[in-house]
C-alpha positions in Angstrom: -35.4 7.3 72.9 -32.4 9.3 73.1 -29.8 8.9 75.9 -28.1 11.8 78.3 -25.2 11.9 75.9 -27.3 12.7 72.7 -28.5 15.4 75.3 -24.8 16.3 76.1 -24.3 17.0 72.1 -27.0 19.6 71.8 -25.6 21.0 75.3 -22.2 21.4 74.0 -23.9 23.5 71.1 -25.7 25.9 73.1 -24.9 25.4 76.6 -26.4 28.8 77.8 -29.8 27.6 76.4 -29.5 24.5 78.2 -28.1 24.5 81.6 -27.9 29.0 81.8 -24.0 29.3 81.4 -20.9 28.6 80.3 -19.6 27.1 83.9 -18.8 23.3 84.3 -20.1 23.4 88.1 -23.6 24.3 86.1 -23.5 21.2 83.9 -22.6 19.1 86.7 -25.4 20.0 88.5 -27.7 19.4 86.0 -26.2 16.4 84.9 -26.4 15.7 88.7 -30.4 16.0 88.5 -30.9 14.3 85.4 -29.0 11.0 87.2 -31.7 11.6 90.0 -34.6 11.3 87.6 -33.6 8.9 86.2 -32.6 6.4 88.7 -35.4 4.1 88.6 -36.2 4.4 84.9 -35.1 1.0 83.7 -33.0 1.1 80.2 -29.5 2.5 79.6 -29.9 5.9 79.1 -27.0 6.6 81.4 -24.9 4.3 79.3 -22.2 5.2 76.9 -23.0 2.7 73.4 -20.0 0.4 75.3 -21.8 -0.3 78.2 -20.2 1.7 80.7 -22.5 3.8 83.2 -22.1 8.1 83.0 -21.0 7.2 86.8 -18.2 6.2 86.1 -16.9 9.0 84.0 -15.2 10.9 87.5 -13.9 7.6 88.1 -11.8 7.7 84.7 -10.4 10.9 84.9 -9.7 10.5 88.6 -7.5 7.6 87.2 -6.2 9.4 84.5 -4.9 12.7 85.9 -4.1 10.7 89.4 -6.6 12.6 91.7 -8.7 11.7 94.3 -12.5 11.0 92.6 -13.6 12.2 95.8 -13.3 16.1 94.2 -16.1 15.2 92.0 -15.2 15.8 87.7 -16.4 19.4 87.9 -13.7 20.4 90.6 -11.0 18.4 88.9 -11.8 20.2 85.1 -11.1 23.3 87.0 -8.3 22.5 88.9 -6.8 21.6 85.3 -8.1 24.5 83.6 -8.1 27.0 85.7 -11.2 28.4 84.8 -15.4 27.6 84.6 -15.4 28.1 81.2 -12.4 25.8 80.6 -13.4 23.6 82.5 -16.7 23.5 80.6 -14.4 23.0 77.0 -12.6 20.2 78.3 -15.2 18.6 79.5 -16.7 17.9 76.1 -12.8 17.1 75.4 -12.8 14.2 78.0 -16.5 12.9 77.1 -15.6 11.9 73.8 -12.6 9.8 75.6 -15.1 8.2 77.9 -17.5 7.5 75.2 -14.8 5.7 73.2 -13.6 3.3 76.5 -14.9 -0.3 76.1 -14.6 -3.5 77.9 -11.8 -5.3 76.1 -12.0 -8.8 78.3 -14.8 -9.5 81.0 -13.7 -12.8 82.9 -15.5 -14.7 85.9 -14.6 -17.2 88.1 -16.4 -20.3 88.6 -18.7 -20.3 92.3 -19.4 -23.6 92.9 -21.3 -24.6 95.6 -18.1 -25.5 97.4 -16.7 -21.8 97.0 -19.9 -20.6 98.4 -19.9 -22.7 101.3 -16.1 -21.9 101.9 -16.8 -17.7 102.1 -20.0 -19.1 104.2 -18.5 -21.0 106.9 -13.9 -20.8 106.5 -12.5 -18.8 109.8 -10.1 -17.6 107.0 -12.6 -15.4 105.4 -12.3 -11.2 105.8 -15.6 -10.8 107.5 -16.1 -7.8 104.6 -16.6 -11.1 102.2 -18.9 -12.7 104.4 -21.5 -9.6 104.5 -23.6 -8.3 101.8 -20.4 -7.1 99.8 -19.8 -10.9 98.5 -22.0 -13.1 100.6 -24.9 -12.6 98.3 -22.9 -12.8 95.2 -24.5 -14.5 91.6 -21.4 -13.7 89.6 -18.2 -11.9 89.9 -16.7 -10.0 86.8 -12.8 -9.0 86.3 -13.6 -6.0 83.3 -10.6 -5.2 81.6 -11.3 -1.6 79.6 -9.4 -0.5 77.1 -7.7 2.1 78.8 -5.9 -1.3 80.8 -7.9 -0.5 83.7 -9.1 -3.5 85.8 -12.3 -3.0 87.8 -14.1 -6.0 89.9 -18.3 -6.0 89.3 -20.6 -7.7 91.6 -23.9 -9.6 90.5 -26.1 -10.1 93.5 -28.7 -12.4 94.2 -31.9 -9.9 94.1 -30.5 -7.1 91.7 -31.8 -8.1 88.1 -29.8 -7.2 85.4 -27.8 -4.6 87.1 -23.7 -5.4 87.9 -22.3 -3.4 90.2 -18.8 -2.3 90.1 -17.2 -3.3 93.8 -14.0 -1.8 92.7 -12.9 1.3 90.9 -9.3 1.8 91.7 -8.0 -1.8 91.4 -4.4 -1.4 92.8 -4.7 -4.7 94.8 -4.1 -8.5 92.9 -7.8 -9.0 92.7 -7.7 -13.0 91.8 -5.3 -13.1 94.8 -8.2 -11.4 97.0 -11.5 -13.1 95.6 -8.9 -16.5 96.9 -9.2 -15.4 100.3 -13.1 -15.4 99.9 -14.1 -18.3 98.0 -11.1 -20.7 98.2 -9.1 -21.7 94.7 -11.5 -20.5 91.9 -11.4 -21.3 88.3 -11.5 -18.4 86.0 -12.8 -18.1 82.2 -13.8 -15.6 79.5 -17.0 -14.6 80.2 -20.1 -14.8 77.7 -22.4 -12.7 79.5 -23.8 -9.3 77.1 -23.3 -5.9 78.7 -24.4 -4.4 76.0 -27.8 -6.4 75.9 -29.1 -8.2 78.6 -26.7 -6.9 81.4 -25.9 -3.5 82.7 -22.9 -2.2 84.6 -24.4 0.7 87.2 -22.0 2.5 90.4 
């Protein structure tokens, strides 16, 4: 089966045919309702071959052009370009980017029983650790991509194969922070697959 970007390829051919125009705001509505159907589908056709979810890609060139991701890709291509159809050209410009990004190191730190008693129970702890953003924590991944961007991921208790990212603009000392909530942690390369058995999702 075929994945949204194969899809993106035959829409970069013929995008009138596929999505009715020429405009960038039209493709990210439809790539807006493909997400949607999609959701629940298990697999990783949302996934770049690297691993990294199509969710992300706002997230990049938010980092990459220093904008707030909060515009949404479509607004930023224009605010670039200048124009819909631009916008739509430089699009397919900054996919092949995206689809090139991979994670270059993916440590973890070591939660022992002890670190999980100490975000439990230590006064110390933010009380944003102690809720469902770490609390219910399996693993923790540092990704470093190749672009030298450092994101945090989240493995919870209940969620499968599916990482979540918890951070996307990284600007704080992360091992520092994840200190605060588990006490002194020991960190190693990862072996975990995410490009087999797990999968990074926003």
């Amino acid at each position: 089966m075929g994945t949204v970007f194969d899809d993106l390829r035959q829409i970069q051919t013929r995008p009138g045919m596929y999505i009715g125009s020429n405009r960038v705001s039209d493709l990210f509505t439809f790539l807006t309702g493909y997400r949607m159907a999609l959701w629940e589908e298990p697999g990783r056709r949302l996934h770049t071959q690297n691993g990294l979810p199509l969710g992300y890609f706002g997230y990049h060139l938010a980092q990459k052009y220093r904008r707030s991701a909060s515009m949404g890709w479509a607004n930023l291509l224009l605010e670039l370009t200048g124009s819909e159809e631009a916008g739509l050209a430089q699009f397919f410009v900054e996919l092949e980017e995206f689809e090139a990004l991979f994670l270059q190191r993916v440590q973890e730190p070591i939660l022992t029983q002890e670190a999980r008693r100490y975000n439990r129970e230590e006064p110390d702890v933010p009380r944003c650790a102690q809720g469902p953003r770490f609390s219910n924590a399996k693993r923790l991944y540092r990704i470093t991509l190749s672009d030298g961007h450092t994101l945090l991921a989240v493995e919870k208790e209940t969620e499968g194969p599916k990482v979540w990212f918890e951070s996307l603009f990284a600007q704080w000392d992360m091992k520092a922070e994840l200190e605060r909530c588990f006490g002194p942690l020991v960190w190693r390369d990862s072996l975990e697959d995410f490009l087999g058995e797990k999968r990074l999702e926003l």
